[in-house]
Phi, psi and omega in degrees: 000161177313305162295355188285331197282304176319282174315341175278316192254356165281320161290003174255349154264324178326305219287352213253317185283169189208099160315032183206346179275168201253021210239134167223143175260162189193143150321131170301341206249290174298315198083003182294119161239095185302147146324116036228003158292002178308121194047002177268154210212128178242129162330289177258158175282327182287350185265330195288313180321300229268346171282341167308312134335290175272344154313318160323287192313315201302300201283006145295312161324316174263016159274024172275317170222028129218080204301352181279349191287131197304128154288147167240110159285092241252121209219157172277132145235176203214104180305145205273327193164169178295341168286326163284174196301121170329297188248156172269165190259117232265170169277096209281155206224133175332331200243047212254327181284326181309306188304308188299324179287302206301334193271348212273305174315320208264343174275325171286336143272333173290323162290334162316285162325279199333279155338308165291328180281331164307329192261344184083030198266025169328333182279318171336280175303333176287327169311329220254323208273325214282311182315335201272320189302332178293306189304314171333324182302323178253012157242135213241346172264129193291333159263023153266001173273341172286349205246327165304299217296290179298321150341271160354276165282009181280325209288293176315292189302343184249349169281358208223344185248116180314182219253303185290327188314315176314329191267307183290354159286323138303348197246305208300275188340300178310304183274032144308297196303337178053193195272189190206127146349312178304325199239010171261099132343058190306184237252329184240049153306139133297149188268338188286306200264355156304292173320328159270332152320292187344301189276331149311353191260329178252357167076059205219013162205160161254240175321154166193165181209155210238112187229119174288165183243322179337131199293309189294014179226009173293323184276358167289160183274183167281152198098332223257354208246181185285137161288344195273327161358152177217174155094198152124177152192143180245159179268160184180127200246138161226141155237154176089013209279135193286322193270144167265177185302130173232106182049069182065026203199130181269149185268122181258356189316303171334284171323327173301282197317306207292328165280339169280014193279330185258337155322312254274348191266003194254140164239126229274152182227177161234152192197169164083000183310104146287128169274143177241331175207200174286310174274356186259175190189136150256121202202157165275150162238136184223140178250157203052062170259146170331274172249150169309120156223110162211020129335269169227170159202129201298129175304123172293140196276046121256044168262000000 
């Protein structure tokens, strides 16, 4: 299956990095260093070469369900010396905010597969691949098929998987995904509204507002309380949320993963679905919840 395949070859890159090598991949065009060559670093250029490689294959794969997926002309490069610079600095494009969403979805999915093949949930994942290629069929904008594609598995994992398995299928995914420059939270963030920065940064959400409920946090502003704080639950208004509704039901998985990234030891639930507009919505989010529910959650049908 797809995540089984995926996962075999991100450890075969893994098994390939060294924090200390000087050898890196990157796109020739961009300068871009795409998943799953994202931060890894290789001893030799032939070693560097050769993740480069299975870096092809990985994002071949994942043209399996989405043939739209960016190419990379995935090239070794050699960090200048120690002053110089880690990463090369990628090239921005008419189309960067577009390029950021499909990949952050296509990471997101892809970890998703994984996680399901890790949990032993194969029938799942194929359901998930099969459900999405059939929806695929009638969207015709290319940048609305990663926004299907997750849509799809919140969709599939909550018809078909309890509510705590889903959270383990989420909590697998976030550490797949592992940290990110993007998902490191300082100490005096909110981790809910970082998390909606995110998504607003990739343009997967517009405006938000984000009010911890915690008695002792109420007069804080967003922003203002410890991220390492655990338990709580906040209220959070979006407009613009880029994924619909799918048979009555908002896909909340993205927010999830990306929150448990931030997260990770809580288990995080969503509740409360309000419609406020058309693309708009409000809902509670609560960490140390009894049970996981952050997969999708149903539109009250007198909205």
């Amino acid at each position: 299956m797809v995540g089984g395949t995926l996962r075999d070859l991100r450890e075969r890159i893994a098994d390939r990095h060294d924090d200390d090598g000087r050898f890196y991949v990157s796109c020739a065009r961009t300068g871009e260093r795409p998943v799953p060559v994202a931060g890894k670093r290789f001893p030799t250029r032939e070693t560097a070469a050769r993740a480069a490689e299975l870096a092809t294959e990985y994002r071949a794969q994942l043209r399996r369900y989405d043939p739209r997926l960016a190419h990379y002309d995935l090239v070794v490069s050699e960090e200048p010396g120690a002053s110089g610079p880690v990463d090369p600095v990628p090239v921005a494009d008419e189309t960067s905010d577009a390029a950021s969403a499909s990949d952050f979805c296509h990471d997101v999915a892809a970890a998703v597969f994984e996680a399901l093949s890790d949990l032993g949930e194969e029938e799942v994942e194929r359901a998930v691949l099969e459900a999405y290629l059939h929806s695929a069929e009638s969207v015709t904008d290319p940048d609305e098929l990663c926004l299907v594609l997750l849509s799809t598995a919140a969709s599939e994992l909550d018809a078909r998987l309890a509510p705590d398995r889903q959270g383990e299928v989420l909590r697998v995914a976030a550490d797949l995904l592992g940290a990110s420059d993007e998902r490191e939270t300082p100490r005096d963030e909110d981790p809910v509204a970082a998390t909606l920065a995110r998504l607003d940064d990739l343009s997967l959400v517009g405006d938000y507002a984000v009010v911890r409920n915690d008695a002792a946090e109420e007069s804080a502003a967003v922003g203002g309380t410890d991220a390492e704080e655990t338990g709580g639950s906040w209220t959070v208004t979006v407009e613009e949320y880029a994924f619909d509704s799918v048979d009555g039901r908002v896909p909340t998985l993205p927010f999830a993963v990306e929150l448990l990234g931030r997260l990770p030891d809580e288990r995080i639930a969503v509740s409360d679905l309000r419609a406020t507009g058309e693309a708009d919505w409000t809902f509670v989010v609560s960490a140390d919840a009894a049970s996981a529910r952050a997969v999708s959650l149903a539109a009250p049908e007198d909205r």
